[in-house]
PAKEMI-235637 format. One record per atom (N, C-alpha, C): residue number from 1; residue in one letter; atom name; x, z, y. Coordinates in pm, whole numbers, plus 32768, in hexadecimal, padded with zeros to 4 digits. Each point is the difference from the previous one (the first is absolute). Last residue first. Example, Ala and Ser with C-alpha at 12.3 -4.5 7.8 and 13.67 -1.06 7.14 Angstrom:
NODE/2/S/N/8505/82C4/7F1F
NODE/2/S/CA/8052/8006/8077
NODE/2/S/C/7FB3/8049/806D
NODE/1/A/N/801D/7FF9/7DC4
NODE/1/A/CA/7FA7/8000/8077
NODE/1/A/C/805A/8000/8078
//
This chain:
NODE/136/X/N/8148/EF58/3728
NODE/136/X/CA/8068/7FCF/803F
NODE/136/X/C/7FFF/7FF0/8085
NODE/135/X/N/7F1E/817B/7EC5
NODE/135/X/CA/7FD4/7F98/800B
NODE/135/X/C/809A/7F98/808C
NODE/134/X/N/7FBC/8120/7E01
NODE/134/X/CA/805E/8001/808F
NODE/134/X/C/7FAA/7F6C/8067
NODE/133/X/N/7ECE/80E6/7E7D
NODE/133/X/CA/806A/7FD2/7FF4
NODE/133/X/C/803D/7FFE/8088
NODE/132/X/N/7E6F/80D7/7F9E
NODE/132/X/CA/8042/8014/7FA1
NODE/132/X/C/807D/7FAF/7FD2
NODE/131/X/N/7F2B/80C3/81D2
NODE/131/X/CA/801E/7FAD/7FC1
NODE/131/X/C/803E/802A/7F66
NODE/130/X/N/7F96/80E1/81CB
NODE/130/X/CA/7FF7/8051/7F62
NODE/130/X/C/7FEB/7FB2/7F8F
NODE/129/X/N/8070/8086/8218
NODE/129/X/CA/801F/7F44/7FD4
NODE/129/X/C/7FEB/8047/7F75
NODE/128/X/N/7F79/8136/8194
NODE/128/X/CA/8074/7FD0/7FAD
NODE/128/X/C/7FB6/7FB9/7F97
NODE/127/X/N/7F7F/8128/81F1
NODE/127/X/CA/7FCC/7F86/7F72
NODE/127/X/C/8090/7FC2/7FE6
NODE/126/X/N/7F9D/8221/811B
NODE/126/X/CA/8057/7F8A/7FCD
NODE/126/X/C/7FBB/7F88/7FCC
NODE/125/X/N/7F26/81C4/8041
NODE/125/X/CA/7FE0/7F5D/805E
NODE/125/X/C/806F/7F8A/7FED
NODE/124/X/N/80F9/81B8/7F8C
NODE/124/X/CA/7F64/8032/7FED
NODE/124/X/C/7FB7/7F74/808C
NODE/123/X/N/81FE/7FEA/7F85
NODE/123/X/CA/7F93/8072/801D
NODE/123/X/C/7F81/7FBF/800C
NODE/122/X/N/8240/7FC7/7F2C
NODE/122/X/CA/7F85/7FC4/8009
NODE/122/X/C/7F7A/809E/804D
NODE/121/X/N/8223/7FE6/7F88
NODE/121/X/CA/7FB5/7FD5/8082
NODE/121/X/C/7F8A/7FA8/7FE5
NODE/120/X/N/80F6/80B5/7E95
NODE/120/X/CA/7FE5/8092/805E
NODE/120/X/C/7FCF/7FE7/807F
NODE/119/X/N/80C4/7F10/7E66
NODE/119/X/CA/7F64/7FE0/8036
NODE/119/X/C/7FAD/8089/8039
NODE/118/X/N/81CA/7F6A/7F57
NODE/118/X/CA/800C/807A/7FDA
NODE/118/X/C/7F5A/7FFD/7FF9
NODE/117/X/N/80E1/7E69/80A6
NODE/117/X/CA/7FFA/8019/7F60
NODE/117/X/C/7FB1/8083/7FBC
NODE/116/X/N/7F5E/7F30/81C2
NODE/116/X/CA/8081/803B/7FE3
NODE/116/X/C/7FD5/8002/7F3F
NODE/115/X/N/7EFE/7EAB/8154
NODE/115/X/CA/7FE9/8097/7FB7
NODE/115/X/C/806D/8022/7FE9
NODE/114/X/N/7F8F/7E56/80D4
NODE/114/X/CA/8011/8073/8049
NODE/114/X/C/800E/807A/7FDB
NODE/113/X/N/7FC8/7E50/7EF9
NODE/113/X/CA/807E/8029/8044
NODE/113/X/C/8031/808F/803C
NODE/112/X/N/7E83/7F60/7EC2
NODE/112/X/CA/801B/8038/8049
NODE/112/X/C/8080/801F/8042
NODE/111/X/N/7FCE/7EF6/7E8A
NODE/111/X/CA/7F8D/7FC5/8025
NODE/111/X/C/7FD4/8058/80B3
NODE/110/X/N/8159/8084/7EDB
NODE/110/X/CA/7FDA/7F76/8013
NODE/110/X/C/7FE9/7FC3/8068
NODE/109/X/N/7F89/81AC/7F42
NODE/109/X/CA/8060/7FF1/803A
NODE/109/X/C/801F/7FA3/8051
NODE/108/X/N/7EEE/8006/7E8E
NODE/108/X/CA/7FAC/8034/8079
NODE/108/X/C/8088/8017/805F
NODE/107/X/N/8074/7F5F/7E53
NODE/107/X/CA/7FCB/7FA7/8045
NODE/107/X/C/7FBA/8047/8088
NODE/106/X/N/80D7/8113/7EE5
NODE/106/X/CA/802D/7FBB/8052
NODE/106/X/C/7FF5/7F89/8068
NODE/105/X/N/7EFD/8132/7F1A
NODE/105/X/CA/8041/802C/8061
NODE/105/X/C/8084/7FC9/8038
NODE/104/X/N/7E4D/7F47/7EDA
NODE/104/X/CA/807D/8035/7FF1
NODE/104/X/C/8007/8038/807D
NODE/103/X/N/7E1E/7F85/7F76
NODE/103/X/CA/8075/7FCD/8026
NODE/103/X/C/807D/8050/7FD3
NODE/102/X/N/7E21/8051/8010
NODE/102/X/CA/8015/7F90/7F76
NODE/102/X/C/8090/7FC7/800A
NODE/101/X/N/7EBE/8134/813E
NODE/101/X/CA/8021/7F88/803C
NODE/101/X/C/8033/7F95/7F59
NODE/100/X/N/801E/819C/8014
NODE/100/X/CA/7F87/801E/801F
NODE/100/X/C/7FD9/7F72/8006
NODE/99/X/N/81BA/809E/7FDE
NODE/99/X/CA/7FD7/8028/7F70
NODE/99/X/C/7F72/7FCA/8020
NODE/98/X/N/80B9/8001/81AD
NODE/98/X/CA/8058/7F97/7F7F
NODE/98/X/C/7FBD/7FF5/7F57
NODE/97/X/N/7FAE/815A/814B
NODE/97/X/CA/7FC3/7F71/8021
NODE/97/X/C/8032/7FBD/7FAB
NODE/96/X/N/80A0/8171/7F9A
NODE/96/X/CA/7F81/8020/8008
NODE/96/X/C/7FB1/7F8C/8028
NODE/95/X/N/81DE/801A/804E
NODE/95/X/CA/7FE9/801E/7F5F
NODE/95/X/C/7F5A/7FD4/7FE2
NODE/94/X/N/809F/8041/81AB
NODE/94/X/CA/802F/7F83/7FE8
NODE/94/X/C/7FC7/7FEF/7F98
NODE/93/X/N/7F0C/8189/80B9
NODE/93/X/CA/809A/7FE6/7FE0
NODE/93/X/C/7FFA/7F4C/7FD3
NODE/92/X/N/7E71/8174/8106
NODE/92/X/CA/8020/7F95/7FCE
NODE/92/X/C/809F/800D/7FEE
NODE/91/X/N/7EF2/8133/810C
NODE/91/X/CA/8033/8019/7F62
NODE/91/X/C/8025/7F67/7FA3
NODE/90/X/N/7ED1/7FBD/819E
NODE/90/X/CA/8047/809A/7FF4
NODE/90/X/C/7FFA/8008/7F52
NODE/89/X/N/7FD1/7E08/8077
NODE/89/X/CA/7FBF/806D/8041
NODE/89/X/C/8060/8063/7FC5
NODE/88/X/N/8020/7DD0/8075
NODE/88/X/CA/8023/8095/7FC7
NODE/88/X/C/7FB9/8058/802F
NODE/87/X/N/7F5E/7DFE/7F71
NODE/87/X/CA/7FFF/8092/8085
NODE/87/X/C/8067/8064/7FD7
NODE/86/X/N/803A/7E16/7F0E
NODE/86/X/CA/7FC6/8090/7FF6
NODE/86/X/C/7FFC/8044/808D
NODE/85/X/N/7FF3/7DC6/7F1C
NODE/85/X/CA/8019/806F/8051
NODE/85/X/C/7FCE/8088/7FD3
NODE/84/X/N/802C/7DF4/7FEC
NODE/84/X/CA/7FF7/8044/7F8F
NODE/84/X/C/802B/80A1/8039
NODE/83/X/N/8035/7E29/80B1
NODE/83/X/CA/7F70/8028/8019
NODE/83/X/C/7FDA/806A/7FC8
NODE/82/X/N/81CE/7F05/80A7
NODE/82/X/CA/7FC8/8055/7F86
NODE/82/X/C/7F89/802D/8024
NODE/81/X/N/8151/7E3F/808E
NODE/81/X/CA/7F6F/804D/8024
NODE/81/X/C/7FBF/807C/7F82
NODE/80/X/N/8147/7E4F/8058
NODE/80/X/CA/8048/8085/7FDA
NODE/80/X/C/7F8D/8059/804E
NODE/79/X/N/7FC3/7E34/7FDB
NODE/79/X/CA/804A/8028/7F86
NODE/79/X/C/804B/8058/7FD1
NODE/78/X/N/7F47/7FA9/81AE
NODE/78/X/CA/7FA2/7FAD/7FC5
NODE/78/X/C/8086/7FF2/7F7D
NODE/77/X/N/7FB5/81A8/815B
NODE/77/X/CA/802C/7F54/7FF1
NODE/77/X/C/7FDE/7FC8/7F9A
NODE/76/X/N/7F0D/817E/80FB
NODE/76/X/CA/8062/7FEC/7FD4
NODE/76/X/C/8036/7F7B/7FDF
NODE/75/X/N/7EFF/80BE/8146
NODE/75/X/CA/8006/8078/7FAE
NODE/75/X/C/8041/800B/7FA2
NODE/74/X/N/7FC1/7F4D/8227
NODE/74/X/CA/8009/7FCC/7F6F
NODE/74/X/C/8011/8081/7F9E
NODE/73/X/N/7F1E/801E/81E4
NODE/73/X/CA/803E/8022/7FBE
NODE/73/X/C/8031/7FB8/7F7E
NODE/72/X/N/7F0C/8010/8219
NODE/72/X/CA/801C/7FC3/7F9E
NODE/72/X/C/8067/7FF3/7F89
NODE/71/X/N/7EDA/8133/81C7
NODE/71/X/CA/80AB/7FA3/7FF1
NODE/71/X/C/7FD4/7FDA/7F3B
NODE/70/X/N/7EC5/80CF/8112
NODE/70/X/CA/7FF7/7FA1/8005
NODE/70/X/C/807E/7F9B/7FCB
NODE/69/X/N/8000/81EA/8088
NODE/69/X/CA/7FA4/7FD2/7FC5
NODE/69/X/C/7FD1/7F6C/8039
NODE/68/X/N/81E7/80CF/7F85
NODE/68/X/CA/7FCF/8019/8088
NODE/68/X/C/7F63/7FAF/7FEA
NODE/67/X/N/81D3/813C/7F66
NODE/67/X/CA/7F9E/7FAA/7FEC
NODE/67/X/C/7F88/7FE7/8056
NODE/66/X/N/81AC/813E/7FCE
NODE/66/X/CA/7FCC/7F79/8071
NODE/66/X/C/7F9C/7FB0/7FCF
NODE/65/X/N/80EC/8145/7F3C
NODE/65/X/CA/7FC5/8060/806B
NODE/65/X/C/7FD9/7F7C/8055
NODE/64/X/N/8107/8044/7E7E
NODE/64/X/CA/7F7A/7FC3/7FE4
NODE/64/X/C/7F91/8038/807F
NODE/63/X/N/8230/8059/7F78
NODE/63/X/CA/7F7A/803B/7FF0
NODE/63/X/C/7FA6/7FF2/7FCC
NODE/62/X/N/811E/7EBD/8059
NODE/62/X/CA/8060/803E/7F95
NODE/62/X/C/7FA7/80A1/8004
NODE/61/X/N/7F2A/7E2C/80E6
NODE/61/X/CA/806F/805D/8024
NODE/61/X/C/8002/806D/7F8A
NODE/60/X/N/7F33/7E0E/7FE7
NODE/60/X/CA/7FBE/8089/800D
NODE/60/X/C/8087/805D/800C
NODE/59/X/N/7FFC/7E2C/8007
NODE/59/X/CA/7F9D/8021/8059
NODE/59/X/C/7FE5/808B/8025
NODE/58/X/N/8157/7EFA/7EE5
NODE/58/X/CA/8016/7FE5/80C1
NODE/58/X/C/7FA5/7FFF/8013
NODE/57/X/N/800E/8082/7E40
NODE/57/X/CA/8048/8031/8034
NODE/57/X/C/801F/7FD2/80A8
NODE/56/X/N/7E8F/7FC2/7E58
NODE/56/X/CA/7FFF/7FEE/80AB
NODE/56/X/C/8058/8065/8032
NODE/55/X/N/803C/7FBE/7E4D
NODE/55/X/CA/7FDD/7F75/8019
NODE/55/X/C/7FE2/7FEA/809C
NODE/54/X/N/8095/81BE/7F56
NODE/54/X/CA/8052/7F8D/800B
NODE/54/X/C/7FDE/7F6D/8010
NODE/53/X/N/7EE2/8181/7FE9
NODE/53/X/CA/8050/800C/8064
NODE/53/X/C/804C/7FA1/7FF6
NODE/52/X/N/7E90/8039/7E9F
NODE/52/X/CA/8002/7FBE/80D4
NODE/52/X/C/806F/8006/8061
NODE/51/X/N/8074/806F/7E26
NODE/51/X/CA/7FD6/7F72/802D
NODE/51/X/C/7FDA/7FEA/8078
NODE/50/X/N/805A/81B6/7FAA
NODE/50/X/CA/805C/7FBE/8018
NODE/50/X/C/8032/7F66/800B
NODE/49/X/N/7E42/80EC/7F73
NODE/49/X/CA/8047/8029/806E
NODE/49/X/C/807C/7FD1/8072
NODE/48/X/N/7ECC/7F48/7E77
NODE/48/X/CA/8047/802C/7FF4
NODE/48/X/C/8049/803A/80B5
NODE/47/X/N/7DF5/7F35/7F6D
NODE/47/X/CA/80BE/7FB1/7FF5
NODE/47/X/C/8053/80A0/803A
NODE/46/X/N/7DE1/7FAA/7F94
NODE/46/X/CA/8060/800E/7FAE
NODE/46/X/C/8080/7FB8/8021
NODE/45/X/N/7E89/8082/813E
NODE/45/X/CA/8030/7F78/7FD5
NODE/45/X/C/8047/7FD7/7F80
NODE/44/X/N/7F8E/81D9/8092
NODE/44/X/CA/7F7F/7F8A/800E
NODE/44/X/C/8025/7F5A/7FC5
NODE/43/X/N/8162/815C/806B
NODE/43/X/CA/7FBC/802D/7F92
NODE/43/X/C/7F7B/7FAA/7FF8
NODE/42/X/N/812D/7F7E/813A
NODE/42/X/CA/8034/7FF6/7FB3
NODE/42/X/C/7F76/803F/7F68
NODE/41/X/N/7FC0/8033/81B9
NODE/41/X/CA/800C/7F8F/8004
NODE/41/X/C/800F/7FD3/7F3B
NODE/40/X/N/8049/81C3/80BE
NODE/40/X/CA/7F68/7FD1/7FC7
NODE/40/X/C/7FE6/7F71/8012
NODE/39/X/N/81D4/8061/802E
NODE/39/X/CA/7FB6/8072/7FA5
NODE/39/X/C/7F81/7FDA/7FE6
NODE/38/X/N/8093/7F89/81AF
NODE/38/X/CA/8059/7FA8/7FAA
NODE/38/X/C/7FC1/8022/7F5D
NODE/37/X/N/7EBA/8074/8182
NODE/37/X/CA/8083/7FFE/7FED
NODE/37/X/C/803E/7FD8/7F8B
NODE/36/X/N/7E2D/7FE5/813B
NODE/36/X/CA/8050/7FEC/7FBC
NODE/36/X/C/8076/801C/7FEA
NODE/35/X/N/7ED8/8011/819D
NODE/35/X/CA/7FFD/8065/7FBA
NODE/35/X/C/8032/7FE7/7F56
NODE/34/X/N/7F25/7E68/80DD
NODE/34/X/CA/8025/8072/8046
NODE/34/X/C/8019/807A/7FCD
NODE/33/X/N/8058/7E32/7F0C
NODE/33/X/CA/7F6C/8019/8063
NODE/33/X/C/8045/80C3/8031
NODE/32/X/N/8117/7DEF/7F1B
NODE/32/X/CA/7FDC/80B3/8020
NODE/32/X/C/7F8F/800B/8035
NODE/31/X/N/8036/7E68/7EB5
NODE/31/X/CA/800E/801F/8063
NODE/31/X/C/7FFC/8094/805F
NODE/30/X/N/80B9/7ED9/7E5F
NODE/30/X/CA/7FB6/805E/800D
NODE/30/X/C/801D/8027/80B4
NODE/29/X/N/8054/7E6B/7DF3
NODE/29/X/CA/801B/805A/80CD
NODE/29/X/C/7F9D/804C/800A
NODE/28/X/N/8149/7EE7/7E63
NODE/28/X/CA/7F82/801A/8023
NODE/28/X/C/800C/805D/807B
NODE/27/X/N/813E/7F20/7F17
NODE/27/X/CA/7FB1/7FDC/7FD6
NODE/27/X/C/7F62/802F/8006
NODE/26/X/N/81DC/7F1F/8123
NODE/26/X/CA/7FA7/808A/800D
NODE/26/X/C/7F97/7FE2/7F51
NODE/25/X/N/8193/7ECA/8102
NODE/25/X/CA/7FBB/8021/7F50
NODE/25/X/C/7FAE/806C/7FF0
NODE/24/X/N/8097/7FA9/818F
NODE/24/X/CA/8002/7FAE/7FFB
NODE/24/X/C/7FA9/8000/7F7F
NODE/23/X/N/7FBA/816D/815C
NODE/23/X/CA/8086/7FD2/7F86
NODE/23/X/C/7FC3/7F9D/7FE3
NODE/22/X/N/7FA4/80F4/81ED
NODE/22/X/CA/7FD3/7F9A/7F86
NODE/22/X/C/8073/8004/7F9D
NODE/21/X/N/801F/80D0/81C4
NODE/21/X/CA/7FB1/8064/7F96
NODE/21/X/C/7FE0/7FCB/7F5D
NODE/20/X/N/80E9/7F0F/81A2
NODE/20/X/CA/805C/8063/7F93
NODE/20/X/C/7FCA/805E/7FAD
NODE/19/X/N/7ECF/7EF4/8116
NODE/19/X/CA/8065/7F83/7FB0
NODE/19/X/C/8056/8073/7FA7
NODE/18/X/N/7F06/80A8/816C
NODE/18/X/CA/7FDB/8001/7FB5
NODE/18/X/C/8040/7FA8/7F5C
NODE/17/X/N/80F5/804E/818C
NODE/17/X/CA/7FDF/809B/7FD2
NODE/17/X/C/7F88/7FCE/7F53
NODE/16/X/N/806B/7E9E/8160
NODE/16/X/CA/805C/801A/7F78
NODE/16/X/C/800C/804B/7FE6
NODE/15/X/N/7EBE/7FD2/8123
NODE/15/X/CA/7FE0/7F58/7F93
NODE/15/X/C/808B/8043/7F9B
NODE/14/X/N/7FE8/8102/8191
NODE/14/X/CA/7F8A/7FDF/7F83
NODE/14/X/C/8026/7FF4/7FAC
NODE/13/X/N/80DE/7FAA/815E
NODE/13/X/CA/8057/8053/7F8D
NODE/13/X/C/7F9E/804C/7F97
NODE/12/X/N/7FA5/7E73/8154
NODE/12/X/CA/8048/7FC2/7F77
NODE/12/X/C/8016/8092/7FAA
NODE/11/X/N/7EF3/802D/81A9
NODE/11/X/CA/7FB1/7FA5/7F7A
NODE/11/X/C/808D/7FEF/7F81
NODE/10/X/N/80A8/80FB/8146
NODE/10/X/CA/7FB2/8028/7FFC
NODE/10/X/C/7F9F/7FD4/7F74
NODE/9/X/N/8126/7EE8/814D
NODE/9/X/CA/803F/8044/7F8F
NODE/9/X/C/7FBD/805E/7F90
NODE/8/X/N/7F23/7EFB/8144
NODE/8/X/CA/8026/7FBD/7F9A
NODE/8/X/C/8042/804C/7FA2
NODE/7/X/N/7FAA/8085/816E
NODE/7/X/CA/7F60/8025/7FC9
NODE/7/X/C/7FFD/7FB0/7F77
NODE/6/X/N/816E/804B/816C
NODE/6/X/CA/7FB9/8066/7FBD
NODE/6/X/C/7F95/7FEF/7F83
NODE/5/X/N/8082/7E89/8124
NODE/5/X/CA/805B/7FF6/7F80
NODE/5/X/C/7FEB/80A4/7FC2
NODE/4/X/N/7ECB/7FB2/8149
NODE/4/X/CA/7FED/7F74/7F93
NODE/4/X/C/8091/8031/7FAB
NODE/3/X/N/7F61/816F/817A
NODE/3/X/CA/8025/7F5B/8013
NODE/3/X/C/8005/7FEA/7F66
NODE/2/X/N/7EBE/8175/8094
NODE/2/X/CA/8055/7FC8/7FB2
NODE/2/X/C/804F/7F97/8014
NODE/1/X/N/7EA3/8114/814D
NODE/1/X/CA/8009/7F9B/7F99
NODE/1/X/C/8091/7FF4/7FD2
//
């Protein structure tokens, strides 16, 4: 058996593992189920790749190798949520979504932090933010 302050500490780092999964202003959640990854999270849900990552930046490691089924995901915030999304697939260019999407390339930029100007680091399952305006 457990002595009592084990079992306390234990119950509390729960209670605040789960607490740091929550955003306050979340505007909407998703819960993992087994065999998910960041990518098909993302492509199903329409949010932006780099949206899941940064809104659940103190959950999901700079991979995405931790998710964990049952863990509890926000998707985006509640006035900066792009629902407006593209899959990249093979042969796709910035140009090509952007043009596809009704947008600029710059705004897809933007709106994609993670993309390089040159947009030589995007691959294939990527989801990018294909908003027709910057979303804030």
């Amino acid at each position: 058996m457990f002595p009592r302050s084990i079992v306390a500490v234990i119950v509390v780092a729960a209670v605040c593992s789960s607490v740091d999964a929550q955003v306050s202003n979340c505007a909407r959640n998703y819960t993992v189920v087994s065999g998910d990854t960041c990518d098909e999270i993302a492509g199903k849900e329409n949010v932006s790749s780099f949206q899941l990552a940064t809104v659940n930046k103190a959950t999901i490691n700079a991979g995405c190798t931790n998710l964990r089924a049952g863990e509890e995901l926000c998707l985006g915030i509640v006035g900066q949520d792009c629902e407006v999304t593209h899959v990249v697939a093979n042969g796709d260019t910035c140009e090509s979504i952007a043009e596809a999407a009704g947008t600029t390339l710059d705004i897809l930029l933007e709106n994609n932090p993670n993309v390089n100007s040159e947009c030589n680091n995007i691959h294939p399952g990527e989801v990018l933010c294909t908003a027709k305006d910057v979303i804030a």
